[in-house]
Biotite code that builds the C-alpha atoms (Angstrom):
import biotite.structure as struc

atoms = struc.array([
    struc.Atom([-68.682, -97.984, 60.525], chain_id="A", res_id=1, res_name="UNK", atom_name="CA", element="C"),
    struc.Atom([-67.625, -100.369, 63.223], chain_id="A", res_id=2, res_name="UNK", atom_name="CA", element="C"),
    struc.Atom([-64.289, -100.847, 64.600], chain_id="A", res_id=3, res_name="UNK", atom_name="CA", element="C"),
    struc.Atom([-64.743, -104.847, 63.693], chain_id="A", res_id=4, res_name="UNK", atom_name="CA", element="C"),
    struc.Atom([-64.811, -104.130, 60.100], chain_id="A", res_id=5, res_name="UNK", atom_name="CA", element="C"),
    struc.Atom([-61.857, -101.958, 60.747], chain_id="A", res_id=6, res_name="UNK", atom_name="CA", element="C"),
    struc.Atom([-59.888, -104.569, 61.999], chain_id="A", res_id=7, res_name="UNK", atom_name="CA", element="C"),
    struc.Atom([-60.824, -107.368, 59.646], chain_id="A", res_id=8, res_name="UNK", atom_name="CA", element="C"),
    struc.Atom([-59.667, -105.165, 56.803], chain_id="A", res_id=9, res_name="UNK", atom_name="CA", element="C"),
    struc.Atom([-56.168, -104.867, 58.443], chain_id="A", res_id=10, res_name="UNK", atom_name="CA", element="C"),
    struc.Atom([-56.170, -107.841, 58.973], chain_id="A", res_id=11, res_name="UNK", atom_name="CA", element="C"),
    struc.Atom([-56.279, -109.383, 55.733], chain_id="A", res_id=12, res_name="UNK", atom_name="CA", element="C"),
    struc.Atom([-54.004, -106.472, 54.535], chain_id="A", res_id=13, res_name="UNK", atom_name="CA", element="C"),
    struc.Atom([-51.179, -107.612, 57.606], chain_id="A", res_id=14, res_name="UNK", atom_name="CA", element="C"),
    struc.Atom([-52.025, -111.172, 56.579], chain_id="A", res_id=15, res_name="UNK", atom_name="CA", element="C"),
    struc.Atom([-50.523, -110.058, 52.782], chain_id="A", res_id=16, res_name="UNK", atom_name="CA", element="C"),
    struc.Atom([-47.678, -109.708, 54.196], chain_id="A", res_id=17, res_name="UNK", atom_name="CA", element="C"),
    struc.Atom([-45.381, -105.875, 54.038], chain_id="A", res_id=18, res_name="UNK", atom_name="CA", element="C"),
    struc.Atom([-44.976, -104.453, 50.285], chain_id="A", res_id=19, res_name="UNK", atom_name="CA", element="C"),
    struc.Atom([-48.649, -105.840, 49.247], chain_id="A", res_id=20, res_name="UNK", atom_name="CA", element="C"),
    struc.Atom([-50.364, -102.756, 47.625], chain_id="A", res_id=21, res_name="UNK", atom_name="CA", element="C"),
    struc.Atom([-54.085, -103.124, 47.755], chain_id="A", res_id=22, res_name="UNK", atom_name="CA", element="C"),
    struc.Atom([-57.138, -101.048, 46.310], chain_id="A", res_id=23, res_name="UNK", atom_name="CA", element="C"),
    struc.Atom([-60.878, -101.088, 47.025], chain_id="A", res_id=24, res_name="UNK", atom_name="CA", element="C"),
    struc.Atom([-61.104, -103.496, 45.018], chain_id="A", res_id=25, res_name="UNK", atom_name="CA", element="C"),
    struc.Atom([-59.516, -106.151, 46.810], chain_id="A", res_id=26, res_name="UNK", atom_name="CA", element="C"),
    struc.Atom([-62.236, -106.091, 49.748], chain_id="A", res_id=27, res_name="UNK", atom_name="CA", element="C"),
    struc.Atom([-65.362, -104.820, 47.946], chain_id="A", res_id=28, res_name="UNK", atom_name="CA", element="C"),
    struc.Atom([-66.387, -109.053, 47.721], chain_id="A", res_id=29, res_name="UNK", atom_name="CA", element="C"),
    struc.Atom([-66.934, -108.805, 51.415], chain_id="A", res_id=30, res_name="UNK", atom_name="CA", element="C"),
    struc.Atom([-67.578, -104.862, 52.574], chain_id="A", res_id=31, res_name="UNK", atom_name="CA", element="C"),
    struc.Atom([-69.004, -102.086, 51.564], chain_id="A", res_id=32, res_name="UNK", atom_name="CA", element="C"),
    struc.Atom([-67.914, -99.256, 49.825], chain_id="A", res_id=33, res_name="UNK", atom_name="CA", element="C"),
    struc.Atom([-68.451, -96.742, 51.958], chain_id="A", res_id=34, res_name="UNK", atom_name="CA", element="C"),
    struc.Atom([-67.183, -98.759, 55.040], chain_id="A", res_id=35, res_name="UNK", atom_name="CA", element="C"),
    struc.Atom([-63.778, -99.594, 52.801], chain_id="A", res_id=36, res_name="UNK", atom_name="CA", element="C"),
    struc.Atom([-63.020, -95.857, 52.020], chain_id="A", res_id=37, res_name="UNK", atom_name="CA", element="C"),
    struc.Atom([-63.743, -94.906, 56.028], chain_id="A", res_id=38, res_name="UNK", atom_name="CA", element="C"),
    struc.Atom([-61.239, -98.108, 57.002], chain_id="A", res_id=39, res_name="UNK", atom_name="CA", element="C"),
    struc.Atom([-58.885, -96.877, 54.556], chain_id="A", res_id=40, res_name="UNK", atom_name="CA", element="C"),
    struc.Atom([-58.671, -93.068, 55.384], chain_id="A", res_id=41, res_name="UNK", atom_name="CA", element="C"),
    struc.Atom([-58.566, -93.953, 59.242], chain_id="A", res_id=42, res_name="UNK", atom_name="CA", element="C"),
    struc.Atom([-56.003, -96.593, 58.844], chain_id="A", res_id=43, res_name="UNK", atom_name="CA", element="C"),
    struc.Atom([-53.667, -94.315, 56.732], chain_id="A", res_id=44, res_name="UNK", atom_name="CA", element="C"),
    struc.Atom([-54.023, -91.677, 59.119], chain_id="A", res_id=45, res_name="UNK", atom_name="CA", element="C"),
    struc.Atom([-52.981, -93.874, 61.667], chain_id="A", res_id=46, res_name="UNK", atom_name="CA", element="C"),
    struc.Atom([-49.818, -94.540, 59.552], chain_id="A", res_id=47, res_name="UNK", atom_name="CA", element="C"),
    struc.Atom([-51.001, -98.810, 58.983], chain_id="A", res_id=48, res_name="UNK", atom_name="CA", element="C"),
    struc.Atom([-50.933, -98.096, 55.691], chain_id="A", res_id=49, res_name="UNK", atom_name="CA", element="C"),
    struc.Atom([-49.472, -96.114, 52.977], chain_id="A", res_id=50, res_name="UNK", atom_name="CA", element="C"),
    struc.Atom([-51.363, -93.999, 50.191], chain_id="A", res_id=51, res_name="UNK", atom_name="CA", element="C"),
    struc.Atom([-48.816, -94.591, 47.378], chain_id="A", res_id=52, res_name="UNK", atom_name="CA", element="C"),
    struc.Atom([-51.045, -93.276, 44.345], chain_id="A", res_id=53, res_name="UNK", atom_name="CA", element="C"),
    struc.Atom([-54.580, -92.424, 43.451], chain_id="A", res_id=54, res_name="UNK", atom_name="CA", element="C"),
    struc.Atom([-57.110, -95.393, 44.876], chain_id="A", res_id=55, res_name="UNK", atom_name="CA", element="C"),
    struc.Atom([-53.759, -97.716, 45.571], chain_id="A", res_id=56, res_name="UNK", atom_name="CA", element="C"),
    struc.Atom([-52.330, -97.777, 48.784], chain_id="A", res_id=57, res_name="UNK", atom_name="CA", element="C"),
    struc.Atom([-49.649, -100.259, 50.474], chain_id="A", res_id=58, res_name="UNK", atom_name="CA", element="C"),
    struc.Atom([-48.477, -101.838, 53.778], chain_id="A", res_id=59, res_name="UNK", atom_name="CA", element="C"),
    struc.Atom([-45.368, -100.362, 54.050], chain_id="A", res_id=60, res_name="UNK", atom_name="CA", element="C"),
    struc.Atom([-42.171, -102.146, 53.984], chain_id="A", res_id=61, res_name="UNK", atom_name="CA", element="C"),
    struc.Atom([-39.521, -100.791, 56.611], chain_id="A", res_id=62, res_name="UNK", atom_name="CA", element="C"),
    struc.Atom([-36.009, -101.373, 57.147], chain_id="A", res_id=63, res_name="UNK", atom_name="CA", element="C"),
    struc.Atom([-34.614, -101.387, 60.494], chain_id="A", res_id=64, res_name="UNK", atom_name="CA", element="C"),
    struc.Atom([-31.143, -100.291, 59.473], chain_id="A", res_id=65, res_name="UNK", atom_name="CA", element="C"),
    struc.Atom([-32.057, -97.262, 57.552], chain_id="A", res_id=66, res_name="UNK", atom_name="CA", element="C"),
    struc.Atom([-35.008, -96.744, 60.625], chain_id="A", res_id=67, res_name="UNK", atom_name="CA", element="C"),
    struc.Atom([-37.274, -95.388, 57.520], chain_id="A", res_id=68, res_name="UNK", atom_name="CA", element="C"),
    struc.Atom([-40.481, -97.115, 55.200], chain_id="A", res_id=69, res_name="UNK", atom_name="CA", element="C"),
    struc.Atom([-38.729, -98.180, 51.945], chain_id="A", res_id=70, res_name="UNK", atom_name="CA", element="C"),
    struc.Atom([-39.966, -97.002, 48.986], chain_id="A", res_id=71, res_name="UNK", atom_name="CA", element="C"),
    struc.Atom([-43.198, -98.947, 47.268], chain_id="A", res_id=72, res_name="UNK", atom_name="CA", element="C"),
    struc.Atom([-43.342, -102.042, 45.460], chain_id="A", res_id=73, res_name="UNK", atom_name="CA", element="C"),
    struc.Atom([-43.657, -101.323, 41.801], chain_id="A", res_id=74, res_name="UNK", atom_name="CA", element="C"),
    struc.Atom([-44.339, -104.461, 40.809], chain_id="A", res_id=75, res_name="UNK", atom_name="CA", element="C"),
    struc.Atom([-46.957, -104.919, 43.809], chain_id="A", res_id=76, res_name="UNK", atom_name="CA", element="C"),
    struc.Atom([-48.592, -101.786, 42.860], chain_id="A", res_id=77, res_name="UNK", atom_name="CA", element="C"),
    struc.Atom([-48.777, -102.398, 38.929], chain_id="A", res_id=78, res_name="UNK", atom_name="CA", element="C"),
    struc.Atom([-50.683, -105.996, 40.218], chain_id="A", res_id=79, res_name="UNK", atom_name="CA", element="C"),
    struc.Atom([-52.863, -103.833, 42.594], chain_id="A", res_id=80, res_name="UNK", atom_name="CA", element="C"),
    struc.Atom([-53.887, -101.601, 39.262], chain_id="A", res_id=81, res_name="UNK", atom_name="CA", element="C"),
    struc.Atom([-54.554, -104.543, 36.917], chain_id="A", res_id=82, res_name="UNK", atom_name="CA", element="C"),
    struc.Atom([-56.908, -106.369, 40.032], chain_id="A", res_id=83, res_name="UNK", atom_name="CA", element="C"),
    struc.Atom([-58.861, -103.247, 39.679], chain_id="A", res_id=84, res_name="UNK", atom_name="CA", element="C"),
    struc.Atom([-59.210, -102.571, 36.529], chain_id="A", res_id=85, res_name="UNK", atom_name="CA", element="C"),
    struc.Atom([-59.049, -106.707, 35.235], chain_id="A", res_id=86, res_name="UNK", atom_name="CA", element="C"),
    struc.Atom([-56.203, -106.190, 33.398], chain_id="A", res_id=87, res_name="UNK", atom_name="CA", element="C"),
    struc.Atom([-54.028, -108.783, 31.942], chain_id="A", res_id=88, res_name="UNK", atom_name="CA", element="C"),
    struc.Atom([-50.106, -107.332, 32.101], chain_id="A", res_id=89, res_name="UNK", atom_name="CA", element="C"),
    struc.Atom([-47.056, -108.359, 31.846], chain_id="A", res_id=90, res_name="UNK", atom_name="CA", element="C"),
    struc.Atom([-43.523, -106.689, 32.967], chain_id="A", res_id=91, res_name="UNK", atom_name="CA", element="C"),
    struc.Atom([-41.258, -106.288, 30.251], chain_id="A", res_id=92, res_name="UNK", atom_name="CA", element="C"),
    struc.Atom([-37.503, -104.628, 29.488], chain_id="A", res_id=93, res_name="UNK", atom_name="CA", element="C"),
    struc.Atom([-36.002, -103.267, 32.249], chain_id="A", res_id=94, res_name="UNK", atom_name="CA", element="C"),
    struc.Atom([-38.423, -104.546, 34.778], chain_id="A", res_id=95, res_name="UNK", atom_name="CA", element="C"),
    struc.Atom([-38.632, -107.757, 33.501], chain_id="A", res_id=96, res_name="UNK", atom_name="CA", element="C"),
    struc.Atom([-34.987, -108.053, 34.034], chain_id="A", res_id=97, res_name="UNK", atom_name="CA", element="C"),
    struc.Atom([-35.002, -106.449, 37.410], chain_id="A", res_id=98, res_name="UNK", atom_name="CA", element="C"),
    struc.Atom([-37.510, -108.914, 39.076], chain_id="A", res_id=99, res_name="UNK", atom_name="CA", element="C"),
    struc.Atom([-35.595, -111.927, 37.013], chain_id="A", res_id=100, res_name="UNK", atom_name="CA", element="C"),
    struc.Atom([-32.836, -110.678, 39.092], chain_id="A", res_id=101, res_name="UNK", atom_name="CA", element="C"),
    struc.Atom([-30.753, -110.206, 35.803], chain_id="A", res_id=102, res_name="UNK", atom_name="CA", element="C"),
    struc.Atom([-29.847, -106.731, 36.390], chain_id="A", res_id=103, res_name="UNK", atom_name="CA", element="C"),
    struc.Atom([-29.515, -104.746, 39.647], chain_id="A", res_id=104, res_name="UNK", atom_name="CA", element="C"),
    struc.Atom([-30.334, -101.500, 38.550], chain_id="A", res_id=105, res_name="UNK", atom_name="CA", element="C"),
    struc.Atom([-33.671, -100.134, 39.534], chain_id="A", res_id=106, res_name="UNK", atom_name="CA", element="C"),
    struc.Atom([-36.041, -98.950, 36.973], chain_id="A", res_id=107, res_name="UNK", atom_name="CA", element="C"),
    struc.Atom([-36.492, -94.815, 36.545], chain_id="A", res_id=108, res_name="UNK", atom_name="CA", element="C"),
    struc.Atom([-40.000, -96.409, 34.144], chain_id="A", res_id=109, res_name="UNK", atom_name="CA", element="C"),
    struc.Atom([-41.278, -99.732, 34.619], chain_id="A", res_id=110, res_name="UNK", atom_name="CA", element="C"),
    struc.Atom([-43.002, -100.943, 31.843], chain_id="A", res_id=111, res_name="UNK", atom_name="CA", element="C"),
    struc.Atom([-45.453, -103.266, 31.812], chain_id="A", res_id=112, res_name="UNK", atom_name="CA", element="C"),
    struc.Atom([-47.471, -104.578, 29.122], chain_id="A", res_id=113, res_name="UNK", atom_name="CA", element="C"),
    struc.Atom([-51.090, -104.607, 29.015], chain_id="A", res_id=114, res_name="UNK", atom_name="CA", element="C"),
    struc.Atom([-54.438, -105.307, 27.401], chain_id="A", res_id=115, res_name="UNK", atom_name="CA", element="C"),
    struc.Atom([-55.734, -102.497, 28.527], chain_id="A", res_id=116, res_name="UNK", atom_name="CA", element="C"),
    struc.Atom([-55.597, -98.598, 27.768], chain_id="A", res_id=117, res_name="UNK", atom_name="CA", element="C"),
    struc.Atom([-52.215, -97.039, 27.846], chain_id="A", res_id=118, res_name="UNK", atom_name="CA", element="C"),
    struc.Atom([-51.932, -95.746, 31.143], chain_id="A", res_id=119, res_name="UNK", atom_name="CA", element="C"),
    struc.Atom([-48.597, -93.551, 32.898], chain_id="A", res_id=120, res_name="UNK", atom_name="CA", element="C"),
    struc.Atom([-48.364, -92.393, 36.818], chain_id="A", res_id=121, res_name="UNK", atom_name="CA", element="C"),
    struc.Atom([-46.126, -91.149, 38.837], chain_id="A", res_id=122, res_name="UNK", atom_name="CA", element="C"),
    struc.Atom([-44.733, -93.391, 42.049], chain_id="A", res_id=123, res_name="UNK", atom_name="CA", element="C"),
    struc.Atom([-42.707, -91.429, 44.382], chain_id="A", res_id=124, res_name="UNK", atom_name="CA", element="C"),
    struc.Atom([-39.428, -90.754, 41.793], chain_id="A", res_id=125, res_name="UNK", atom_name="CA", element="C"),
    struc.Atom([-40.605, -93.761, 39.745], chain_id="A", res_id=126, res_name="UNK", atom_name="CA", element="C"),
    struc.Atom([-42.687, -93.896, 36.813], chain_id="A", res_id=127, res_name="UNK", atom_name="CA", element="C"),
    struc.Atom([-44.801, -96.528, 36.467], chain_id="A", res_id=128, res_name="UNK", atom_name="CA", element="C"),
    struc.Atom([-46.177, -97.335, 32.534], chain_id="A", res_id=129, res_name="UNK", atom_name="CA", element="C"),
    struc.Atom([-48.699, -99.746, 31.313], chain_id="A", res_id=130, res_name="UNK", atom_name="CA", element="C"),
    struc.Atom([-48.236, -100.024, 27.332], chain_id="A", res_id=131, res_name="UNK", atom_name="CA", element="C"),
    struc.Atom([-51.430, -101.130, 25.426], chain_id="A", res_id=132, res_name="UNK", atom_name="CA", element="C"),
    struc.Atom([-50.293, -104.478, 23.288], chain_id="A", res_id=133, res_name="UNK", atom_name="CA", element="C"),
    struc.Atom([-51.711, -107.507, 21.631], chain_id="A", res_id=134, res_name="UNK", atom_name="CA", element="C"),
    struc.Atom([-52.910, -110.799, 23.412], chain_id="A", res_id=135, res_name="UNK", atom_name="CA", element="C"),
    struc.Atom([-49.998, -112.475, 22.453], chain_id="A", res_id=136, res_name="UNK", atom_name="CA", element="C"),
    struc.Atom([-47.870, -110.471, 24.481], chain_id="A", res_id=137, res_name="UNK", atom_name="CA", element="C"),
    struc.Atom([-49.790, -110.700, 27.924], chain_id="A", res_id=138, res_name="UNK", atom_name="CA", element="C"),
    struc.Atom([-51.719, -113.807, 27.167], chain_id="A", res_id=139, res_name="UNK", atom_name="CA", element="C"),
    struc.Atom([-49.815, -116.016, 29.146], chain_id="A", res_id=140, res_name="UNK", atom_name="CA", element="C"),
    struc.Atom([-51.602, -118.302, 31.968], chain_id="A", res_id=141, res_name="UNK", atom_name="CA", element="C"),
    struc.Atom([-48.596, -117.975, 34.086], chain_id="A", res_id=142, res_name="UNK", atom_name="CA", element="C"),
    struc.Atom([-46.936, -115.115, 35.147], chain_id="A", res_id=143, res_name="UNK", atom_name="CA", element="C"),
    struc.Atom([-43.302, -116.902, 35.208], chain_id="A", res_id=144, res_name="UNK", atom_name="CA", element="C"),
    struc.Atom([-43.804, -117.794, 31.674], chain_id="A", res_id=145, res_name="UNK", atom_name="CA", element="C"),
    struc.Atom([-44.409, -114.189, 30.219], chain_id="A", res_id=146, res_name="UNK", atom_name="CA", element="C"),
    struc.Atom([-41.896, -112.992, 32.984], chain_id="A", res_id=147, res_name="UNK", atom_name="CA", element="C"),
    struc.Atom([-38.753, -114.992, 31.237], chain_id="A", res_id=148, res_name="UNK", atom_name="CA", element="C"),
    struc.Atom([-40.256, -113.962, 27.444], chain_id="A", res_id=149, res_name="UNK", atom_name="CA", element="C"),
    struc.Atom([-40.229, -110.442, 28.287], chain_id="A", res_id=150, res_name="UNK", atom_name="CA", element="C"),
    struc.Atom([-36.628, -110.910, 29.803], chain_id="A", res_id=151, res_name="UNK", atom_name="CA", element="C"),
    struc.Atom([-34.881, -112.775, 26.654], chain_id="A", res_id=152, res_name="UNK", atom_name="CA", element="C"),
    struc.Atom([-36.571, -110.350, 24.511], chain_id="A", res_id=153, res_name="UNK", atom_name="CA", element="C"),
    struc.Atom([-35.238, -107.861, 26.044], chain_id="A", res_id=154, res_name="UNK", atom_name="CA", element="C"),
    struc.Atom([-31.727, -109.157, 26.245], chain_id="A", res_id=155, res_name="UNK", atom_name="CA", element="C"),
    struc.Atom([-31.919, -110.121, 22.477], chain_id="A", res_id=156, res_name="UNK", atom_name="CA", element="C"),
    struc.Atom([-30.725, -113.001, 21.231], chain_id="A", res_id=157, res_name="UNK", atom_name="CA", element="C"),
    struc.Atom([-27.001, -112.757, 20.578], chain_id="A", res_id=158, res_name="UNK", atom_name="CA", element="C"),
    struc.Atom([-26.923, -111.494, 24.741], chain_id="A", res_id=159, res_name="UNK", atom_name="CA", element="C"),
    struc.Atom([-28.184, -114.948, 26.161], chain_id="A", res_id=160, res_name="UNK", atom_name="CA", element="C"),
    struc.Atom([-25.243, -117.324, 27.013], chain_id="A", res_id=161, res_name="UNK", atom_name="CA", element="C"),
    struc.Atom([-25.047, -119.753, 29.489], chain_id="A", res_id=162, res_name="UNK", atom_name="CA", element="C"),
    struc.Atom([-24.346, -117.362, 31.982], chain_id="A", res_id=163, res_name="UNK", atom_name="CA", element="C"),
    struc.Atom([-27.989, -115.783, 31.736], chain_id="A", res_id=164, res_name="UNK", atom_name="CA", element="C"),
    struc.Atom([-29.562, -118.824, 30.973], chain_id="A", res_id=165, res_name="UNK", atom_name="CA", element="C"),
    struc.Atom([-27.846, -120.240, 34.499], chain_id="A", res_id=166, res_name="UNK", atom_name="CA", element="C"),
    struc.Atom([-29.172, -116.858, 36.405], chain_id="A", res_id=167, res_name="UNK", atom_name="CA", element="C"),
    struc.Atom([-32.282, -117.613, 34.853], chain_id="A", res_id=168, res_name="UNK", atom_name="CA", element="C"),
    struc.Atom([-32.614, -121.040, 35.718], chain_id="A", res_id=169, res_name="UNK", atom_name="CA", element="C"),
    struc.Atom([-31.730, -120.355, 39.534], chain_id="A", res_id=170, res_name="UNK", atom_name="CA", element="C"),
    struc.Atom([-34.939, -118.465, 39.831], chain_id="A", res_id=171, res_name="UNK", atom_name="CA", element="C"),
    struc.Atom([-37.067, -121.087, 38.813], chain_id="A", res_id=172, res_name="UNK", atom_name="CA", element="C"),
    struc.Atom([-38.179, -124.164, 40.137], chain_id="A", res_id=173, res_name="UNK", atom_name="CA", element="C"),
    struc.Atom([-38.710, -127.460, 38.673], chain_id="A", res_id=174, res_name="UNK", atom_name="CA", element="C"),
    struc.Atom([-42.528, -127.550, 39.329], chain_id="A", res_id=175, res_name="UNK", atom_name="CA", element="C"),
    struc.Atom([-42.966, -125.148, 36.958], chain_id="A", res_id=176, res_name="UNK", atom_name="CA", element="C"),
    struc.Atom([-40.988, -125.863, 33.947], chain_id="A", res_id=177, res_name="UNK", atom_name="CA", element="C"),
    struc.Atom([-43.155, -127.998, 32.745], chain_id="A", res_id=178, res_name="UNK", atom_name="CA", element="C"),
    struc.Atom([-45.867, -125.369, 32.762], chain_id="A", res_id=179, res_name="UNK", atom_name="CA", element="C"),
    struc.Atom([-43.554, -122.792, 31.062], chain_id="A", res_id=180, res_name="UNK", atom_name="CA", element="C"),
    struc.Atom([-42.831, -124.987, 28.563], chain_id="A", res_id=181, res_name="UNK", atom_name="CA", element="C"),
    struc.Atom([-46.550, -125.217, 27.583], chain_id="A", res_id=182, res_name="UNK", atom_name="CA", element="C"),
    struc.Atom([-47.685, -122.177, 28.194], chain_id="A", res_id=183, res_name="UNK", atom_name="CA", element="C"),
    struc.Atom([-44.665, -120.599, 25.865], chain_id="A", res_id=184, res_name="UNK", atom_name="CA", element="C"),
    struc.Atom([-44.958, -123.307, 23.149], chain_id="A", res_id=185, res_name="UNK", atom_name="CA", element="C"),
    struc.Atom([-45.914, -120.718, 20.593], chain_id="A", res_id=186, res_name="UNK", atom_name="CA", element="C"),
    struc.Atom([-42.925, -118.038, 21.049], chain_id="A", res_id=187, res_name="UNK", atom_name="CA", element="C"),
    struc.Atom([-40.758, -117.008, 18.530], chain_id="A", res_id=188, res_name="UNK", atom_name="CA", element="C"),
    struc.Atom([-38.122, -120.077, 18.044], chain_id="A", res_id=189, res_name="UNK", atom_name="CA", element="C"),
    struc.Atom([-35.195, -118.767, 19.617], chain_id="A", res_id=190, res_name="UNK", atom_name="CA", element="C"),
    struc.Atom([-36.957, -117.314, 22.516], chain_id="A", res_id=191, res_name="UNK", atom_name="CA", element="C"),
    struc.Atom([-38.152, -121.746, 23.068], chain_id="A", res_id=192, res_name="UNK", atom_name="CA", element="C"),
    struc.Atom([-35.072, -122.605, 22.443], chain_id="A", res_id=193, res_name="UNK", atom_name="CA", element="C"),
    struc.Atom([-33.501, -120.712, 25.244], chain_id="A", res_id=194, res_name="UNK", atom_name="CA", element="C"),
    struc.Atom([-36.179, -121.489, 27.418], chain_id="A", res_id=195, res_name="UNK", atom_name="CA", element="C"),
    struc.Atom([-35.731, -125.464, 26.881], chain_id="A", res_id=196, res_name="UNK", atom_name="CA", element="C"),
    struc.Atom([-32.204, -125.288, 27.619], chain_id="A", res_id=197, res_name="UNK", atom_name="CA", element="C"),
    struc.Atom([-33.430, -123.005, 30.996], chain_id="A", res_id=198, res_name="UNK", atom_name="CA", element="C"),
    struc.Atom([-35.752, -125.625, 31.989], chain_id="A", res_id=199, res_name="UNK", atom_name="CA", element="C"),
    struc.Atom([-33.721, -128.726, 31.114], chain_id="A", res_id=200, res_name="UNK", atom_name="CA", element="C"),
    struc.Atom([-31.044, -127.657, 33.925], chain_id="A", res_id=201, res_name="UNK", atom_name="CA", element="C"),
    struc.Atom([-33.231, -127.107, 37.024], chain_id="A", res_id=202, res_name="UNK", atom_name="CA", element="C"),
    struc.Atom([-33.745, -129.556, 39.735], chain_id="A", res_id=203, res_name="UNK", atom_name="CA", element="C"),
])
């Protein structure tokens, strides 16, 4: 393998920015195979880049204070397995709430919904869970639109008050409310209900 196909593929992994998790998958449109899995080994022996799981590695995020590589992106790797395999998923519970910013506690399981085959593994002290479910639930065109579903439902009804719909509303931005509002159109009532009154507020 040459070094120039070495270098493109960190490049466009350093261009992703650090946290992305990646798998073969994400270059086999412009190298091949065997070239990808020699760039990969080399560069993670190197230390570029970070085997977090089977076929799923990362570009690891560090923190200067600690002087250490944080811990993977869940949510980066979860996106990294569904690219693979063409998954549609969707977070949802506790992880829906944690990337919503609605609760600061980290996840033990992240849960994500999925069309595809139920599916557990094991990321550093995390677990990482892809739950087989219906259309309906991972359907959505957008992923802010299935990310505040998942959230409410998992709040329940009598827990949203102003309060979350305010948090909720600070993460969002007004180019995309109107999308929400489309793409959610067919949620259970209250669930729309609370998501107008989200929308309606943000500049």
């Amino acid at each position: 393998m040459s070094q120039g196909i070495e270098n493109k593929i960190i490049s466009r992994i350093y261009g992703r920015g650090r946290g992305w998790a990646f798998t073969k998958t994400d270059f086999v449109a412009e190298f091949g195979e065997a070239n990808i899995h020699q760039a990969l080994s080399s560069l993670t022996k190197a230390g570029k880049v970070r085997r977090v799981c089977r076929g799923v590695y990362d570009y690891p995020r560090y923190s200067k204070v600690l002087d250490c590589q944080l811990s993977p992106d869940i949510d980066q790797v979860a996106h990294a397995l569904a690219r693979k395999f063409n998954w549609r998923i969707q977070p949802s519970g506790a992880a829906a709430l944690n990337l919503l910013g609605l609760s600061t506690q980290v996840p033990g399981r992240w849960v994500y919904l999925s069309d595809g085959p139920g599916r557990e593994c094991e990321i550093g002290k995390q677990s990482l869970v892809f739950k087989k479910s219906t259309l309906k639930d991972v359907g959505f065109k957008y992923r802010e639109s299935g990310l505040v579903v998942q959230a409410l439902k998992a709040l329940g009804r009598e827990n949203v008050d102003q309060k979350v719909i305010e948090r909720i509303r600070r993460q969002l931005e007004s180019r995309t409310c109107g999308r929400i509002l489309r793409d959610t159109c067919s949620v259970t009532g209250w669930i729309y209900e609370a998501i107008k009154r989200i929308c309606k507020g943000v500049d």
